[in-house]
C-alpha positions in Angstrom: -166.8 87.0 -16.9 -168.0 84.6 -19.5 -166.6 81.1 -19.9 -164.2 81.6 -23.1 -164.2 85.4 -24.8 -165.4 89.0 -23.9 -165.2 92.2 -26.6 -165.2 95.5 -25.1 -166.1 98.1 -27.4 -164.3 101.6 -26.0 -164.6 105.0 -27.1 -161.1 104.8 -29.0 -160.5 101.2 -29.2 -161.6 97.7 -29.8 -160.2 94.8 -27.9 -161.1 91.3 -27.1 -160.3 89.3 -23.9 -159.6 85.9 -23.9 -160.6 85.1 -19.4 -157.7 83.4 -18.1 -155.4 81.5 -19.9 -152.9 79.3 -18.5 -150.9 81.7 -16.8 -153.9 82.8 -15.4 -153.7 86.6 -17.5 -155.8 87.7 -19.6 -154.5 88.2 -23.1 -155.7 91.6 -25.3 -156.0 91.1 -29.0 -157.1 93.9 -31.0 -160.3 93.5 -33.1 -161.9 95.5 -35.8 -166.1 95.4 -35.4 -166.3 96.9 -39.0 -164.9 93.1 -40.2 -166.4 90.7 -38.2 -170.0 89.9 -38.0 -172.3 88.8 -35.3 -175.3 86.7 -35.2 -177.2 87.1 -31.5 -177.4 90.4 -29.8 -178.5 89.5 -25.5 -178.2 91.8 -22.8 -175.6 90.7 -19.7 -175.5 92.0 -16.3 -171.7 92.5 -15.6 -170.2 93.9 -12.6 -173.9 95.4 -12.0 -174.0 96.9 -15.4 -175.9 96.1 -17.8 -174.1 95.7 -21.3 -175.1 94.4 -24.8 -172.8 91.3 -25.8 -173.3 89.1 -29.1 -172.4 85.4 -30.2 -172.6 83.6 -33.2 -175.0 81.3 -33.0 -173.0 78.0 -34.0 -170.4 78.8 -31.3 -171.3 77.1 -27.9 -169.8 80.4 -25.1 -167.8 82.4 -27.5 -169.1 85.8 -26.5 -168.2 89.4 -27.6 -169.2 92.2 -26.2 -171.0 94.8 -28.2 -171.7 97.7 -26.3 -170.0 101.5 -26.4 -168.0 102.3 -22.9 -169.5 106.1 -22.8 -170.2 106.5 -19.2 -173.6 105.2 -18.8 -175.1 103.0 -16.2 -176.3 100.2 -18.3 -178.0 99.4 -21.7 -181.3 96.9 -22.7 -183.3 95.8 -25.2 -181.1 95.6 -28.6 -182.9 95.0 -31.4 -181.7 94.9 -34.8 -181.8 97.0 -38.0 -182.7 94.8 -40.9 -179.3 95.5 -43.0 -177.8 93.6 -39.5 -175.2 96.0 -38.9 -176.9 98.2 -37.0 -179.4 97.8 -34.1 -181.1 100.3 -31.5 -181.1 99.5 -27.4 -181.8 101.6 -24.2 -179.4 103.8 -22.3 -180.5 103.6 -19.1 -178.9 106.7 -16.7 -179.6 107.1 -12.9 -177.3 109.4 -10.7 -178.6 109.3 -7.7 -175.6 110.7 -5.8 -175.9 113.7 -7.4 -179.7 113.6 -7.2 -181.0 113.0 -10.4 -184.0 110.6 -11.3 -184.0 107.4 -13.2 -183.9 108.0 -16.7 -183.6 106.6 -20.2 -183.3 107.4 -23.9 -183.4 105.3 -27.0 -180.1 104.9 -29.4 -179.2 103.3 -32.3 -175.4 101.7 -32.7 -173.9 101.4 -35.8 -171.4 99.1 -36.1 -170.3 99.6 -39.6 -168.1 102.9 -37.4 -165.3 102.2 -36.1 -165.5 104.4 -32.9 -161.6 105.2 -33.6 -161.9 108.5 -33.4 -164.9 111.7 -32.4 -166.5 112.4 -35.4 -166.6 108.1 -35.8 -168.4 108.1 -32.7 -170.7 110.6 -33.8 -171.9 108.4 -36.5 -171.8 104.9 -34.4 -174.4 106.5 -32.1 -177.4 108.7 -32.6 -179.8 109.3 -30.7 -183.9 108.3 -31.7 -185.8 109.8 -28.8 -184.2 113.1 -27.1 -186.2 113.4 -23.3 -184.2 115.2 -20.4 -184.4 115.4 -17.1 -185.5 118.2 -15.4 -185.6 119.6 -12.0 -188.4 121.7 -10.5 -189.8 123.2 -6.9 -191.3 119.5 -5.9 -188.0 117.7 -7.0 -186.0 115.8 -10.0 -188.0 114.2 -12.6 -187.0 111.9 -15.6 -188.9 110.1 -18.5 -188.4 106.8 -19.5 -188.4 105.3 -23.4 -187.6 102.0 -23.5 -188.6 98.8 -25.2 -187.7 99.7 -29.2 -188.2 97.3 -31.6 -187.4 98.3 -35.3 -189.3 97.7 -38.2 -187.1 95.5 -40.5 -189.5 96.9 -43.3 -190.5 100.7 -42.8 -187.6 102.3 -41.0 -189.4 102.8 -38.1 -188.7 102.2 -34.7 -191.5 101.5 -32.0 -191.4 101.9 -28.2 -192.6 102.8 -25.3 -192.5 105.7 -23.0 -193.7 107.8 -19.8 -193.5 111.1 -20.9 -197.0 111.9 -20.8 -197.2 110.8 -17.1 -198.5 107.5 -17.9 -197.1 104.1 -20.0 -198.2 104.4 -24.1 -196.6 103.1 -27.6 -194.9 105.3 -29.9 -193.5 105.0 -33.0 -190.4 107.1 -34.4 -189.5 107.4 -38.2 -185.4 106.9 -38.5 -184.3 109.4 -41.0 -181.0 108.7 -43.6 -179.2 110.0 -40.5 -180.0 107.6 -38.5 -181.7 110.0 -36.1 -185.7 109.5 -34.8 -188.4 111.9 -35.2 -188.1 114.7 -32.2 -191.8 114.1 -31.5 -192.8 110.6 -32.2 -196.1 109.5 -33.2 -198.5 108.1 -29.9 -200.2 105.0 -30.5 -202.1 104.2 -27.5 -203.9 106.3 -24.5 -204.5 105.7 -20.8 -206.9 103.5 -21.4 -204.8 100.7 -22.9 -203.2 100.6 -19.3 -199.6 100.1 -21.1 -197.1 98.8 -18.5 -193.5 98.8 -18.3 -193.2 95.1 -19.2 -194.5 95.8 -22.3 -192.5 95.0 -25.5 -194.2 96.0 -28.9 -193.2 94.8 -32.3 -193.8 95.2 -35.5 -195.0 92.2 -38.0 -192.3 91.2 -40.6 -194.2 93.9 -43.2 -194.4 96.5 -40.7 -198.5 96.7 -41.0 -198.8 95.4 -37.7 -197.6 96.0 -34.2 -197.5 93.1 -31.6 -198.0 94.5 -27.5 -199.1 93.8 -24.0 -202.4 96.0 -22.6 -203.6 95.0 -19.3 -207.1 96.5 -20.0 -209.4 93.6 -20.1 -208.0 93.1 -16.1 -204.7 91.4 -16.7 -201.9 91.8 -18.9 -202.8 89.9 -22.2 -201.1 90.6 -25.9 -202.9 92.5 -28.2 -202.3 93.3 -32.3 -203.1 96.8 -34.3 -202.0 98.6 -37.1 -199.2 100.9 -37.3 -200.9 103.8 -37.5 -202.5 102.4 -33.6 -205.7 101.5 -35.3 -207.8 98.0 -34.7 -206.7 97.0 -31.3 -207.8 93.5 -30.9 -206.8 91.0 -27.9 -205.2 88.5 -29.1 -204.7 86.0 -25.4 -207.2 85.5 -23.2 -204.5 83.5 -20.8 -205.4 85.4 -17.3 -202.3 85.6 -16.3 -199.8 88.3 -14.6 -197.1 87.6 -17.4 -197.6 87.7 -21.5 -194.6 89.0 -23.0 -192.2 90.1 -25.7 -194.6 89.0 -28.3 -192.7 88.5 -31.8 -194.2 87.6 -35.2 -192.3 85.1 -36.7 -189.9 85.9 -40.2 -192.8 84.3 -42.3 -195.9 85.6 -39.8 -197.1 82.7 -39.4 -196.8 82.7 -35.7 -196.1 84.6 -32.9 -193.9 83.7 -29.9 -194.0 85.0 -26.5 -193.4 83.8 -23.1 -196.0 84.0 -19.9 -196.5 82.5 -16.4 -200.4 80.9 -17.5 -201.1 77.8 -15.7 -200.1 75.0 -17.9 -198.6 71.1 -17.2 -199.6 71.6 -13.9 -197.5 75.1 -12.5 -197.1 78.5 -13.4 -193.8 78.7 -14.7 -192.5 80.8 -17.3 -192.5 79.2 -20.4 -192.5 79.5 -24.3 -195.3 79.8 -26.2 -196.2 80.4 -29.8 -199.8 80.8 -31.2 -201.2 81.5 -34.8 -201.3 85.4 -35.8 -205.2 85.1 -34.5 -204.4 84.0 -31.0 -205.4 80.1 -32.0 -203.6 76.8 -31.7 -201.4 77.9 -28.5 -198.6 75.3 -28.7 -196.1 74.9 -25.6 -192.4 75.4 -26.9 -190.6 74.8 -23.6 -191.4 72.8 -21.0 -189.4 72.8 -18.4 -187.8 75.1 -15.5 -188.6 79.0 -16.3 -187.9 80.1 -19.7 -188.6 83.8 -21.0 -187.2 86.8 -23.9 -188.0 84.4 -27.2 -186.9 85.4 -30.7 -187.2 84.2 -33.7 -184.0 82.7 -35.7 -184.0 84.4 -39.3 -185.5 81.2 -40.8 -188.4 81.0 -38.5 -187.2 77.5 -37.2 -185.7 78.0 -34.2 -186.2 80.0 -31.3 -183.6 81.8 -29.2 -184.2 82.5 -24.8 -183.0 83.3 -22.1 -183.5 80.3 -18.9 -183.3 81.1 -15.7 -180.4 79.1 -13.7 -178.3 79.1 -10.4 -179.7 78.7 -7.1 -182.2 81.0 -5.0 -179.6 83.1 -3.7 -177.1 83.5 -6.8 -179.7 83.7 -9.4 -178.4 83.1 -12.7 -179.4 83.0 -16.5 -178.8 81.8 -19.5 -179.2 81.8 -23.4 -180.8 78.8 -24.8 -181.9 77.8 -28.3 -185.1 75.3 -29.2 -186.3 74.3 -32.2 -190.4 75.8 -32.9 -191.1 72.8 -32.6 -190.0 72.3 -28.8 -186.7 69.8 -29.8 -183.8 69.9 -29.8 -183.1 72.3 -27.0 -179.1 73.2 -26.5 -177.2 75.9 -24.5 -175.4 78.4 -25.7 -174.4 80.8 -23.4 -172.8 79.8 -19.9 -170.8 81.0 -17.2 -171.5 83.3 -14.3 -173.7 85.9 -15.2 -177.3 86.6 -15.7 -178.2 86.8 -19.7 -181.3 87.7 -21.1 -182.9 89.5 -23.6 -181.8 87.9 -27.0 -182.0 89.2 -30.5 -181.0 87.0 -33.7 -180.4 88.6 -36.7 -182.8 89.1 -39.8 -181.3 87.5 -42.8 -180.0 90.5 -45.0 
């Protein structure tokens, strides 16, 4: 578990656990999620799962844990609603006891619900894309949307998906129910050769959308319109990694990590570059260092950096200032962490 405090959200209840005090229990407090706000949404592999925690991002370890016990086998990529109370990640379901495929829909949590009772739960968690599993003659088959990033301008939620056999962007509209269109709008074709490593997002005004295409021969970052318009390469970094590209709160730049050759190794670093691809600048320097996002002033930089030896791998969350000082920790303790998301200034 983590170093100091873990929240776990249930269907009926919210608790917080406090690891180990000195009698070596751990004590349960009650918490209310309606009351208490949270700065930095990551994603933590506990116990094999993978689970959506938050910290506030002055606290050095003190780490809650935001995701809804339902019976699924691990959630990804939060990212938040620009109000900050709510956000949408992937459920991620795989049963393969029982013979059914990987599989994975896209929901949004809202944490202004309590979850104390059903028709609470109804409104914390709805659903924005709606593919099923199916079974046929030639076997089990299951379609994956994953990746959402949500428009903190136009209500719109952006993502990927396999369900026309092959990787493309699509964009949902999030209706005053909180539910996404039942046939999103496709933004790219097999010819963008969209991979599962690809993380689109939108620009602060929602006019733009940020993503990796690996068409020109290796996986480079690429801007268009909304409307999947204008495709224009942005990196021309020939490398096998350029990811999670993010505009900045101001668009002034855009961060994203990648494994280009740079200060003599290939190591996964941090990067930001004008909105034109010019004036690469090297944010972190030093062991590997991936998932960037923006603080809601534009002045610092949230990661995840990777930790622990070759055979315990480990990782952890990390803030920077843009400018590449100032560098502190702060997430610790046992587990992998990854995947952070600071909230937009309301």
């Amino acid at each position: 578990m983590f170093k100091k405090y873990a929240i776990t959200v249930a269907l009926l209840a919210a608790t917080i656990f406090e690891s180990c005090d000195k009698s070596g229990k751990d004590e349960i407090e009650s918490i209310d999620l309606t009351k208490n706000q949270i700065d930095i949404l990551f994603v933590s592999q506990t116990a094999g799962i993978q689970q959506i925690f938050a910290v506030q991002d002055t606290t050095f370890d003190e780490v809650w844990n935001a995701s809804l016990a339902y019976g699924t086998h691990g959630v990804l990529d939060p990212s938040w609603c620009v109000d900050g109370r709510k956000f949408v990640f992937t459920d991620i379901a795989i049963m393969t006891s029982r013979g059914l495929p990987f599989h994975s829909n896209i929901y949004i949590r809202n944490m202004d619900n309590s979850t104390s009772d059903s028709a609470d739960i109804a409104s914390a968690l709805r659903p924005v894309t709606y593919s099923r599993f199916w079974i046929d003659s030639i076997g089990a088959h299951g379609t994956v949307n994953i990746r959402p990033d949500w428009s903190l301008y136009t209500n719109q939620v952006v993502f990927i998906s396999n369900r026309d056999s092959v990787f493309n962007v699509y964009l949902a509209s999030i209706t005053d129910s909180l539910t996404g269109d039942t046939l999103p709008t496709l933004l790219t074709n097999a010819s963008d050769e969209i991979g599962m490593y690809c993380y689109p997002s939108f620009s602060p005004d929602g006019t733009k959308i940020l993503y990796t295409s690996g068409k020109s021969g290796s996986d480079e970052i690429w801007v268009m319109n909304s409307d999947g318009t204008n495709k224009t390469r942005l990196t021309h970094n020939n490398a096998t990694i350029n990811f999670r590209p993010r505009f900045s709160p101001s668009a002034d730049r855009i961060s994203f990590f990648s494994n280009m050759w740079a200060n003599g190794n290939d190591s996964l670093q941090v990067y930001t570059m004008d909105p034109n691809g010019a004036n690469l600048d090297t944010v972190t320097t030093s062991g590997n260092n991936y998932d960037p996002s923006w603080s809601p002033d534009g002045n610092e930089i949230v990661f995840a950096k990777r930790g622990g030896s070759s055979s315990k791998p480990r990782s952890y969350i990390y803030i920077i200032g843009r400018n590449g000082l100032n560098e502190r920790k702060l997430i610790s303790g046992d587990n992998k962490a990854y995947y952070p998301a600071w909230r937009p200034l309301p």
